[in-house]
PDB file of N, CA, C and O in Angstrom:
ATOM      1  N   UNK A   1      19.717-107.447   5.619  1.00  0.00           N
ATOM      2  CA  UNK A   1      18.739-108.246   6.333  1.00  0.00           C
ATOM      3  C   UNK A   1      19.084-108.410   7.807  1.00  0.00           C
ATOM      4  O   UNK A   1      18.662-109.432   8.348  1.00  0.00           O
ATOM      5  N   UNK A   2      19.884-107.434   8.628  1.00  0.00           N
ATOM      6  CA  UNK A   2      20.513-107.750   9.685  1.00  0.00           C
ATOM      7  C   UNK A   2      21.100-109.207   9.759  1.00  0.00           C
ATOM      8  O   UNK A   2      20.418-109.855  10.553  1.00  0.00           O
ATOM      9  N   UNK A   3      22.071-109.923   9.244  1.00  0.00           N
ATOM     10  CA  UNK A   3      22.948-110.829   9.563  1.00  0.00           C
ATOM     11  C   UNK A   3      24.197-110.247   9.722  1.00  0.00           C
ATOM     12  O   UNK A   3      24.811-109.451   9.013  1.00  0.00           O
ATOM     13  N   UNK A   4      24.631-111.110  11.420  1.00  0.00           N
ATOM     14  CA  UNK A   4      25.745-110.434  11.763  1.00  0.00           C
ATOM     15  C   UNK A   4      26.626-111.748  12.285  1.00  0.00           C
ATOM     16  O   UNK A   4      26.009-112.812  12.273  1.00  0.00           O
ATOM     17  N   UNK A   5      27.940-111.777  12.718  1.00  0.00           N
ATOM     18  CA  UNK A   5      28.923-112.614  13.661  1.00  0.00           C
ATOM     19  C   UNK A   5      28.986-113.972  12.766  1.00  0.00           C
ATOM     20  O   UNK A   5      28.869-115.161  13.061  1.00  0.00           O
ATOM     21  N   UNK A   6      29.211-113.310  11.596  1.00  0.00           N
ATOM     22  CA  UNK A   6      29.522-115.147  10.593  1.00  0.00           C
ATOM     23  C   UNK A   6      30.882-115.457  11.434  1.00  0.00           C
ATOM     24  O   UNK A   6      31.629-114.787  12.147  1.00  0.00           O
ATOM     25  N   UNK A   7      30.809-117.353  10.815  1.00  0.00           N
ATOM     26  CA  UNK A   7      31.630-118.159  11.118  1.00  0.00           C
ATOM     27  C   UNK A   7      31.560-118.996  10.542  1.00  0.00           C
ATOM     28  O   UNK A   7      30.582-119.699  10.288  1.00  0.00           O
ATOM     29  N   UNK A   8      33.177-119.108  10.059  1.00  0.00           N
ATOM     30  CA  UNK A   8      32.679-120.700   8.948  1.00  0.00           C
ATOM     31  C   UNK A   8      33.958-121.716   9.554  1.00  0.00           C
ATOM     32  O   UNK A   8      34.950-121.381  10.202  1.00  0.00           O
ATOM     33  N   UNK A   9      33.549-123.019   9.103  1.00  0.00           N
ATOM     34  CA  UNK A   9      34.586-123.943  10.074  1.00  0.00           C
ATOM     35  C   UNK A   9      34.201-124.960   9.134  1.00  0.00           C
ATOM     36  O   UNK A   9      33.177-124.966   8.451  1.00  0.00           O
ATOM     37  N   UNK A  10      35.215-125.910   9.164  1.00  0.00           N
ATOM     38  CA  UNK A  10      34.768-127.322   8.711  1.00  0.00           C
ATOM     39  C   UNK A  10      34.297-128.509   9.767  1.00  0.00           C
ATOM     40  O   UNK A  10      34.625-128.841  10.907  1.00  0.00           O
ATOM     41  N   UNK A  11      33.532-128.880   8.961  1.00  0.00           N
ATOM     42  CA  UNK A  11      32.055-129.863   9.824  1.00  0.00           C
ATOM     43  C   UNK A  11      31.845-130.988   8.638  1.00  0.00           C
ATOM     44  O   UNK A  11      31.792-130.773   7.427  1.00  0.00           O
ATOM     45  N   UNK A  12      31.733-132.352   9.382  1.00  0.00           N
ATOM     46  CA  UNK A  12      31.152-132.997   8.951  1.00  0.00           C
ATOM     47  C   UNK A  12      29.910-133.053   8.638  1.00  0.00           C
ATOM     48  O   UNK A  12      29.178-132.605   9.521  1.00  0.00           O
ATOM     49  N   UNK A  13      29.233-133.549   7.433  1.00  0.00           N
ATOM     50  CA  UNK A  13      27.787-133.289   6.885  1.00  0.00           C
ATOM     51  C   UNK A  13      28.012-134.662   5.798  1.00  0.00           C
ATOM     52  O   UNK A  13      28.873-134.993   4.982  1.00  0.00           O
ATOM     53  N   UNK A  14      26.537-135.311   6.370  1.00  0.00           N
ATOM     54  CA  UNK A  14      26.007-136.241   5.429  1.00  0.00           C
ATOM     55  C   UNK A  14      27.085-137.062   5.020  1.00  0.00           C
ATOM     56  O   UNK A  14      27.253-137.262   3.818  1.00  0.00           O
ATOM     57  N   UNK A  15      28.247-137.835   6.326  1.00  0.00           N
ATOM     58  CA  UNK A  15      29.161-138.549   6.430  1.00  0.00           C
ATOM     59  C   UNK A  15      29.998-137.697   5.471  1.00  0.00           C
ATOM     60  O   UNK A  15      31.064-138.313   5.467  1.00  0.00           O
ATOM     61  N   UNK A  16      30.112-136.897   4.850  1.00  0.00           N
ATOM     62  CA  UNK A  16      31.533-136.600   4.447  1.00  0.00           C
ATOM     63  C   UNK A  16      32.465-135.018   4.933  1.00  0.00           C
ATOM     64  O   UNK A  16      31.832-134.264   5.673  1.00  0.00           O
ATOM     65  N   UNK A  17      33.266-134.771   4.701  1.00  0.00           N
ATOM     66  CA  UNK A  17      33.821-133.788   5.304  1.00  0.00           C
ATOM     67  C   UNK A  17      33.091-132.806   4.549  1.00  0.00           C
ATOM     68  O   UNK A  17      32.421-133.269   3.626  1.00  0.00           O
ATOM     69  N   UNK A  18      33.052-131.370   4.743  1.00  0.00           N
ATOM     70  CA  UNK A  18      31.766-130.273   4.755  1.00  0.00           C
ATOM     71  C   UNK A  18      32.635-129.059   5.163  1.00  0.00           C
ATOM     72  O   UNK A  18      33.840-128.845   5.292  1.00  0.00           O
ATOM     73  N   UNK A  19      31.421-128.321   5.318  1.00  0.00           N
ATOM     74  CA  UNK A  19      31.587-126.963   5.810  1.00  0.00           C
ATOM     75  C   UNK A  19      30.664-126.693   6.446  1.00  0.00           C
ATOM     76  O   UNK A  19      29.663-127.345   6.150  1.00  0.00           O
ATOM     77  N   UNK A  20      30.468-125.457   7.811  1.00  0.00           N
ATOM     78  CA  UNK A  20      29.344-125.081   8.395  1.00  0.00           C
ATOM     79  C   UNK A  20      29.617-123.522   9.329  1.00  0.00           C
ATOM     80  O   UNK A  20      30.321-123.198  10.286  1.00  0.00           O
ATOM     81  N   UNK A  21      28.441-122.705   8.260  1.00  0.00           N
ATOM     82  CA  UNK A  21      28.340-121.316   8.698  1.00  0.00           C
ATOM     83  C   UNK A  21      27.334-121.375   9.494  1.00  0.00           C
ATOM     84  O   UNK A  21      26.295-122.032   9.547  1.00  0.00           O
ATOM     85  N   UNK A  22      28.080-120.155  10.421  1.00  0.00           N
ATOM     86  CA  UNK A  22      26.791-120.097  11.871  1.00  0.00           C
ATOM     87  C   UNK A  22      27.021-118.580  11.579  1.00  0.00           C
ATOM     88  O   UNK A  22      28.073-118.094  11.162  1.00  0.00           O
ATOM     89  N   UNK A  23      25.575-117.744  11.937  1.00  0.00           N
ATOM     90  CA  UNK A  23      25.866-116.526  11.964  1.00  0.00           C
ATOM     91  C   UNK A  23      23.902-116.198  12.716  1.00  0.00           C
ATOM     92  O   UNK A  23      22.906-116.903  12.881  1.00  0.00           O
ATOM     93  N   UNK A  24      24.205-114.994  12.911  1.00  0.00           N
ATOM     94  CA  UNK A  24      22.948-114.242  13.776  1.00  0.00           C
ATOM     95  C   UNK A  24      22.311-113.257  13.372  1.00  0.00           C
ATOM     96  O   UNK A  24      22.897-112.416  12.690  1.00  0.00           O
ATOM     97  N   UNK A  25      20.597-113.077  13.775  1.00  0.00           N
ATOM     98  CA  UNK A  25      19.886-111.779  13.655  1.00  0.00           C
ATOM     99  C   UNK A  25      20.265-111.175  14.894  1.00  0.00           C
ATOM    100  O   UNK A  25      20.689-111.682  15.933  1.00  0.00           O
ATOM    101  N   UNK A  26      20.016-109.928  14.560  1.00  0.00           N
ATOM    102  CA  UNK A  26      19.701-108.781  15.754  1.00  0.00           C
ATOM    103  C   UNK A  26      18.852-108.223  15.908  1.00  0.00           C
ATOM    104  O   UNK A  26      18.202-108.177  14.864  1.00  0.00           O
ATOM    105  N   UNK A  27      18.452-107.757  16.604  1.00  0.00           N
ATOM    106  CA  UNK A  27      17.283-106.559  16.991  1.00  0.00           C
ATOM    107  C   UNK A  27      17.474-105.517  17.033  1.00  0.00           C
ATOM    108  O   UNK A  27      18.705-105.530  17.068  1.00  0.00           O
ATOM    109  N   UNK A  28      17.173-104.436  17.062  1.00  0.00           N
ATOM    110  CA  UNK A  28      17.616-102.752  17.215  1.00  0.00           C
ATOM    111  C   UNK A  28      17.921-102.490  18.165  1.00  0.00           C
ATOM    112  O   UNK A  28      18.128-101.293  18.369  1.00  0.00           O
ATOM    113  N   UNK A  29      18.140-103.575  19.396  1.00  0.00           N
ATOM    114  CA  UNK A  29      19.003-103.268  20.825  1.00  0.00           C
ATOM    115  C   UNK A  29      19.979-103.881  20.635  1.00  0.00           C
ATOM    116  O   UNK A  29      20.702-103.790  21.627  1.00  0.00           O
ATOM    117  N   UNK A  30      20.509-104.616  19.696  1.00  0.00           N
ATOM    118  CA  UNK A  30      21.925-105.411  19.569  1.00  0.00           C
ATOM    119  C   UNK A  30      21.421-106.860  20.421  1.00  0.00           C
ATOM    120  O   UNK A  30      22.271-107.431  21.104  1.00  0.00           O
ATOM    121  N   UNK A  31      20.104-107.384  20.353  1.00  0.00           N
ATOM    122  CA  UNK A  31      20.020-108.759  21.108  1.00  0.00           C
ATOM    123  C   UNK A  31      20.254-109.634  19.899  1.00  0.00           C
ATOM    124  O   UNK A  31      19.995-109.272  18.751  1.00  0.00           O
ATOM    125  N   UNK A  32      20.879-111.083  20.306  1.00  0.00           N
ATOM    126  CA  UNK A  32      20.139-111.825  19.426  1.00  0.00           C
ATOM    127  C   UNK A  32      19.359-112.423  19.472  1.00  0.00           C
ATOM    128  O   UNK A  32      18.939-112.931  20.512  1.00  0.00           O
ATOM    129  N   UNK A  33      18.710-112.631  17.933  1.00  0.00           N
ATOM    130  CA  UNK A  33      16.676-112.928  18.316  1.00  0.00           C
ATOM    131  C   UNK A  33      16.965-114.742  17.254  1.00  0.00           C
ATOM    132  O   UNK A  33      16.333-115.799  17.261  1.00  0.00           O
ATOM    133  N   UNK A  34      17.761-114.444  16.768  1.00  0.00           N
ATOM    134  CA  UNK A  34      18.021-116.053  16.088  1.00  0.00           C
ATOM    135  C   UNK A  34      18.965-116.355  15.735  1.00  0.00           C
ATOM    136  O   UNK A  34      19.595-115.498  15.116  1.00  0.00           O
ATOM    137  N   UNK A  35      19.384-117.256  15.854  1.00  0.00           N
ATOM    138  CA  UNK A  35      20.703-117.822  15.260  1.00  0.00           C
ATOM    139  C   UNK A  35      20.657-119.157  14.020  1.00  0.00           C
ATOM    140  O   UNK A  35      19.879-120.109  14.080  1.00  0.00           O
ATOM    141  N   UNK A  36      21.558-118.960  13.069  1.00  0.00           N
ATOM    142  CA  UNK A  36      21.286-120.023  12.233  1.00  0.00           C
ATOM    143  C   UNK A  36      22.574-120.452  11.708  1.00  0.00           C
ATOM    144  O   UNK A  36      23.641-119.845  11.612  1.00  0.00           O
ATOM    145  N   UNK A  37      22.163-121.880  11.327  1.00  0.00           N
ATOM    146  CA  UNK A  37      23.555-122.660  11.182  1.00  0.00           C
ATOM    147  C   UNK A  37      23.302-123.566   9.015  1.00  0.00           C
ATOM    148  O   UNK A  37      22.368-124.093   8.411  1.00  0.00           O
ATOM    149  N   UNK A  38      24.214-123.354   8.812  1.00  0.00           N
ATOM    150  CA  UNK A  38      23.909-123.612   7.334  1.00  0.00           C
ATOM    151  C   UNK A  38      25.383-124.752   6.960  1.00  0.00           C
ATOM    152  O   UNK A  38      26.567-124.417   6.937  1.00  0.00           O
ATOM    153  N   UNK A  39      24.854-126.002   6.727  1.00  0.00           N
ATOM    154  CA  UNK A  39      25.922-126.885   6.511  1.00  0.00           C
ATOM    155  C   UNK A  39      26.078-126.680   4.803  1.00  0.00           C
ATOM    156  O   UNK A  39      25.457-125.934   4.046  1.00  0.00           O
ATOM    157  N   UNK A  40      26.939-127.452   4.591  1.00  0.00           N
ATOM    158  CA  UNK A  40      27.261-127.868   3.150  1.00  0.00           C
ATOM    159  C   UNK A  40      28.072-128.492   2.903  1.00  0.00           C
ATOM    160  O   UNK A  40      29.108-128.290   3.536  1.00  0.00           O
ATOM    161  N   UNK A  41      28.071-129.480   1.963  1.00  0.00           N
ATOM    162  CA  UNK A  41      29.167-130.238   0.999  1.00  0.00           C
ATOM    163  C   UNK A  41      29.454-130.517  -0.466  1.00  0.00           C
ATOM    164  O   UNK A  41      28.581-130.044  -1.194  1.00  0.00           O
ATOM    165  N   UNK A  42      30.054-130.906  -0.858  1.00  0.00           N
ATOM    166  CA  UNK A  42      29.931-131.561  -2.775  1.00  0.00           C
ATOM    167  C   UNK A  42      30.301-132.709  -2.784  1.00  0.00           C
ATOM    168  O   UNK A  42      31.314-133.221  -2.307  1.00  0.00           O
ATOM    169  N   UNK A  43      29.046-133.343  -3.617  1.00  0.00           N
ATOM    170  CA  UNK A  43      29.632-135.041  -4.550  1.00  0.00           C
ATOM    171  C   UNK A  43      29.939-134.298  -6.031  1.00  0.00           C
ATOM    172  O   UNK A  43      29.316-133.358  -6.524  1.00  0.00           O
ATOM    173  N   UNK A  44      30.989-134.952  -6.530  1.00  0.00           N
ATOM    174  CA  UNK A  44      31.144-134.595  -7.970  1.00  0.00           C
ATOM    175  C   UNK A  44      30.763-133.099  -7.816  1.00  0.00           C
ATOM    176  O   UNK A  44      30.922-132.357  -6.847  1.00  0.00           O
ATOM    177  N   UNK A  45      30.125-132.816  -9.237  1.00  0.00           N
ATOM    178  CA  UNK A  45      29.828-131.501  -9.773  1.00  0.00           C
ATOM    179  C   UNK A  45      28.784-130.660  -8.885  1.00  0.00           C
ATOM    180  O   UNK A  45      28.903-129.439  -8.779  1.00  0.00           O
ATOM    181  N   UNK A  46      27.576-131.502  -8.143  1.00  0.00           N
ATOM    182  CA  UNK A  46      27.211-130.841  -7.486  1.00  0.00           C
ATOM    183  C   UNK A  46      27.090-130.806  -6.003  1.00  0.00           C
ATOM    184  O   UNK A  46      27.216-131.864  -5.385  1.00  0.00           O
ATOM    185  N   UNK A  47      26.788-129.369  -5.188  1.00  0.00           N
ATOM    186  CA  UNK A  47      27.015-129.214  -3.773  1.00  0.00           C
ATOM    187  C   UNK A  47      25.683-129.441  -3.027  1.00  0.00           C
ATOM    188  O   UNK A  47      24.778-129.752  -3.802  1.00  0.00           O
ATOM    189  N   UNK A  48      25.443-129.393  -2.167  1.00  0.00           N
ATOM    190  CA  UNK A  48      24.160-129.682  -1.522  1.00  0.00           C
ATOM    191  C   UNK A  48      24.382-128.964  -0.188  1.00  0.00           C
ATOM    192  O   UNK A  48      25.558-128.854   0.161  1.00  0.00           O
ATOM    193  N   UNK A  49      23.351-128.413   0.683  1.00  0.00           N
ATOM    194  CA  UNK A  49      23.322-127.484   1.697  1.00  0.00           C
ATOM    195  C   UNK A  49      21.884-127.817   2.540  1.00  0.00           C
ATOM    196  O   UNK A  49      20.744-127.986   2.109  1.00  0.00           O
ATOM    197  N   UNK A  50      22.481-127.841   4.076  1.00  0.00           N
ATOM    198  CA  UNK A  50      21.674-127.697   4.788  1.00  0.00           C
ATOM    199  C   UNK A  50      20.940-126.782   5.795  1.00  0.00           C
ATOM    200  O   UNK A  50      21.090-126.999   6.997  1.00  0.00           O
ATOM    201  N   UNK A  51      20.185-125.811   5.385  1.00  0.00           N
ATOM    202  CA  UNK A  51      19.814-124.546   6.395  1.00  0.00           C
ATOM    203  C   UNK A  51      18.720-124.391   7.605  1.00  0.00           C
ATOM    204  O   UNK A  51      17.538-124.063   7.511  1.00  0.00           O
ATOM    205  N   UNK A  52      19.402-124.694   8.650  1.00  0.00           N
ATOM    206  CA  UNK A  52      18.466-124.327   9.514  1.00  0.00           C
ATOM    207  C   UNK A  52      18.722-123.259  10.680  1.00  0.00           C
ATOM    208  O   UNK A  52      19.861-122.810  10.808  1.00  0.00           O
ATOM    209  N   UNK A  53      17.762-122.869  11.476  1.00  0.00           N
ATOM    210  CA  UNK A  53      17.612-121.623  12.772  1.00  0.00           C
ATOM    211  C   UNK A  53      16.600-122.077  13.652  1.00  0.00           C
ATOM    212  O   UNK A  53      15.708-122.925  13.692  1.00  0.00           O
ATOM    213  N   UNK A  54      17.177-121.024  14.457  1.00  0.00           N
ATOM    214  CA  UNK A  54      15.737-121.060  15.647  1.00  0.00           C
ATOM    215  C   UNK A  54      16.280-119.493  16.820  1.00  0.00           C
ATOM    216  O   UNK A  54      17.239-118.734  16.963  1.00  0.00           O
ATOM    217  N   UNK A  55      14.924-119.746  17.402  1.00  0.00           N
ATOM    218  CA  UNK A  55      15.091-118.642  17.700  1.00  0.00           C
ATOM    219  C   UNK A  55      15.148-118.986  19.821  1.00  0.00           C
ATOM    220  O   UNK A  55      14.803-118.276  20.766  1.00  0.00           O
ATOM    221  N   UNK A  56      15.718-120.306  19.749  1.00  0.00           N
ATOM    222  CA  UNK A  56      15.631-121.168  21.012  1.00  0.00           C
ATOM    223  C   UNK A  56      16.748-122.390  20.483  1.00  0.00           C
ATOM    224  O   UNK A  56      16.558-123.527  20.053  1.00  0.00           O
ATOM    225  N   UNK A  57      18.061-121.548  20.741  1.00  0.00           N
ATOM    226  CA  UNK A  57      19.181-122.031  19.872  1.00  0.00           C
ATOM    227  C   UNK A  57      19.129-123.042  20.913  1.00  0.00           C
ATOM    228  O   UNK A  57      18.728-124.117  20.467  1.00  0.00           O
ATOM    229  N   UNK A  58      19.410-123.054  22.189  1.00  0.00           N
ATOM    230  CA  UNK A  58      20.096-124.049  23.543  1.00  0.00           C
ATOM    231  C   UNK A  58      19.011-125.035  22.858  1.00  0.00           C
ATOM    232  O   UNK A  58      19.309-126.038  22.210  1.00  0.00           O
ATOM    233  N   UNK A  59      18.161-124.736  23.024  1.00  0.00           N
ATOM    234  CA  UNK A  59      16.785-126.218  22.248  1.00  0.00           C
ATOM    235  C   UNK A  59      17.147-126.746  21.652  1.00  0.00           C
ATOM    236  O   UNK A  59      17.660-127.839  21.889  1.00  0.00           O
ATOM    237  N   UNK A  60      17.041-126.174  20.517  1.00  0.00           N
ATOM    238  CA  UNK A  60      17.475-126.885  19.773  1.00  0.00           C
ATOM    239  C   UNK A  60      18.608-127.397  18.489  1.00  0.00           C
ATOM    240  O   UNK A  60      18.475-128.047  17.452  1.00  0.00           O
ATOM    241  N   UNK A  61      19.881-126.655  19.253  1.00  0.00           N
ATOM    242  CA  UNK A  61      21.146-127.144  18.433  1.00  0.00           C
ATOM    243  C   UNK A  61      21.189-128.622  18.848  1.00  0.00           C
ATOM    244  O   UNK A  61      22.103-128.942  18.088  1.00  0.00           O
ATOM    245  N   UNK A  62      20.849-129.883  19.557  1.00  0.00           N
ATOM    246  CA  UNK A  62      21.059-131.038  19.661  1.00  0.00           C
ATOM    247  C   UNK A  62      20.287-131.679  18.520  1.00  0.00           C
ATOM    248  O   UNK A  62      20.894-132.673  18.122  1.00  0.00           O
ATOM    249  N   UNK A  63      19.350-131.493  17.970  1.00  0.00           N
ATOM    250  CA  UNK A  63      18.823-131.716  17.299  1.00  0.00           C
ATOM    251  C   UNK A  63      19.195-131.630  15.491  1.00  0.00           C
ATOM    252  O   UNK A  63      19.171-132.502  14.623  1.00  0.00           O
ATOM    253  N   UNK A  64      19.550-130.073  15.442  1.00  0.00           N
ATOM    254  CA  UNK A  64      20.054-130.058  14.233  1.00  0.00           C
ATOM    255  C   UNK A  64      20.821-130.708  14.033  1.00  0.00           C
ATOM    256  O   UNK A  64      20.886-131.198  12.906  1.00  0.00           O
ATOM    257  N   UNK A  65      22.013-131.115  15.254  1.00  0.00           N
ATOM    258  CA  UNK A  65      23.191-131.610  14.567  1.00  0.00           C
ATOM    259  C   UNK A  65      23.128-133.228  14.368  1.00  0.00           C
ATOM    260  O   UNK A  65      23.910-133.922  13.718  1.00  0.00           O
ATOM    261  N   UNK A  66      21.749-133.715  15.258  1.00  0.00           N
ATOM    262  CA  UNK A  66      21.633-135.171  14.704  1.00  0.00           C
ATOM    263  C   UNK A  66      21.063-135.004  13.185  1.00  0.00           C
ATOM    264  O   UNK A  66      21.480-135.753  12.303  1.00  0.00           O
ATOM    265  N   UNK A  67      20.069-133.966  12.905  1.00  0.00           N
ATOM    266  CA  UNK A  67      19.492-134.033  11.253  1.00  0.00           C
ATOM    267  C   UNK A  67      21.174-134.064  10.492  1.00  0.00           C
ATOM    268  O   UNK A  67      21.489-134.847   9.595  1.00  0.00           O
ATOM    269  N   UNK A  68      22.016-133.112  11.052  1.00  0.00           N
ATOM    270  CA  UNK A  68      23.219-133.202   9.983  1.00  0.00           C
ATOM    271  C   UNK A  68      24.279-134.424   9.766  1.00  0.00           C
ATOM    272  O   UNK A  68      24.919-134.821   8.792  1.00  0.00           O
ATOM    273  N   UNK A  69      24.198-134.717  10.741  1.00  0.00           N
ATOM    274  CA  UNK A  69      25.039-136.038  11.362  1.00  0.00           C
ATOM    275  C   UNK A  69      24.454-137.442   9.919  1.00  0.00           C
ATOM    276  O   UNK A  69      25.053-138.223   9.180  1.00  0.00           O
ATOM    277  N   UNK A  70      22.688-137.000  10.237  1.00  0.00           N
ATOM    278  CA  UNK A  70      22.064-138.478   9.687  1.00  0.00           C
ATOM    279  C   UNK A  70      21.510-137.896   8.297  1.00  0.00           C
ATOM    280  O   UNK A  70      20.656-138.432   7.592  1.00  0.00           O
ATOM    281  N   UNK A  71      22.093-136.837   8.082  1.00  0.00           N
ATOM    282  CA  UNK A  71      21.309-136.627   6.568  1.00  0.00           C
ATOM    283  C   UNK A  71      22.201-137.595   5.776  1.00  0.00           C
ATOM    284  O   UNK A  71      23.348-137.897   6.106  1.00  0.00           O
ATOM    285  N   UNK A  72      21.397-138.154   4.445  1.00  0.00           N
ATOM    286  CA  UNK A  72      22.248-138.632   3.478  1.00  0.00           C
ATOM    287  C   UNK A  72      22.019-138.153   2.252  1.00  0.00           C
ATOM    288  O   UNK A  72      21.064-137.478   1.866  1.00  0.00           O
ATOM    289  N   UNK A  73      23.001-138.561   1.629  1.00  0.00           N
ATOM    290  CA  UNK A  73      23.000-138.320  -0.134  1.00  0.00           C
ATOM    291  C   UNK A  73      22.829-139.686  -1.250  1.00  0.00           C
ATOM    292  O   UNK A  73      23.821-140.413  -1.304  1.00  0.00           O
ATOM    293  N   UNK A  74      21.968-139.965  -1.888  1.00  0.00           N
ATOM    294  CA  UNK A  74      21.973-141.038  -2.415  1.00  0.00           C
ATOM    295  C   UNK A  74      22.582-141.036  -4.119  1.00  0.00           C
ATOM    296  O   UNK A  74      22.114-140.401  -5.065  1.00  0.00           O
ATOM    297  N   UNK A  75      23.289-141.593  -4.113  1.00  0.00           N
ATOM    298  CA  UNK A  75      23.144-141.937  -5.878  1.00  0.00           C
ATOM    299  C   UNK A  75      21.934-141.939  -6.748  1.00  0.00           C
ATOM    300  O   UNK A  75      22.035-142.202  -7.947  1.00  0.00           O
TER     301      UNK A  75
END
């Protein structure tokens, strides 16, 4: 599917400690045309994940990272 330049790091998500892959499309000139960032964590047994992109990353990475910052998980 052209995904290229993964990266995984640990990130806070939905107040608890997490994980978060960033990785990119290309174009057939080697540009990149989007970039996307995919959080995740686990309560108990199950994990939960957050996926988003854009294709106007400077835009809007401030944004995603308040959705990740303020997502929650409820009981």
């Amino acid at each position: 599917h052209g995904y290229a330049d993964f990266t995984l790091a640990e990130a806070p998500f939905a107040g608890r400690p997490g994980a978060v892959l960033e990785f990119v499309t290309r174009d057939d000139e080697g540009t990149v045309t989007r970039r996307m960032r995919e959080y995740f964590t686990v309560r108990g047994p199950a994990a939960f994940a957050l996926a988003t992109g854009s294709a106007t990353w400077a835009e809007h990475v401030p944004l995603i990272e308040q959705i990740a910052q303020r997502f929650e998980l409820t009981d």
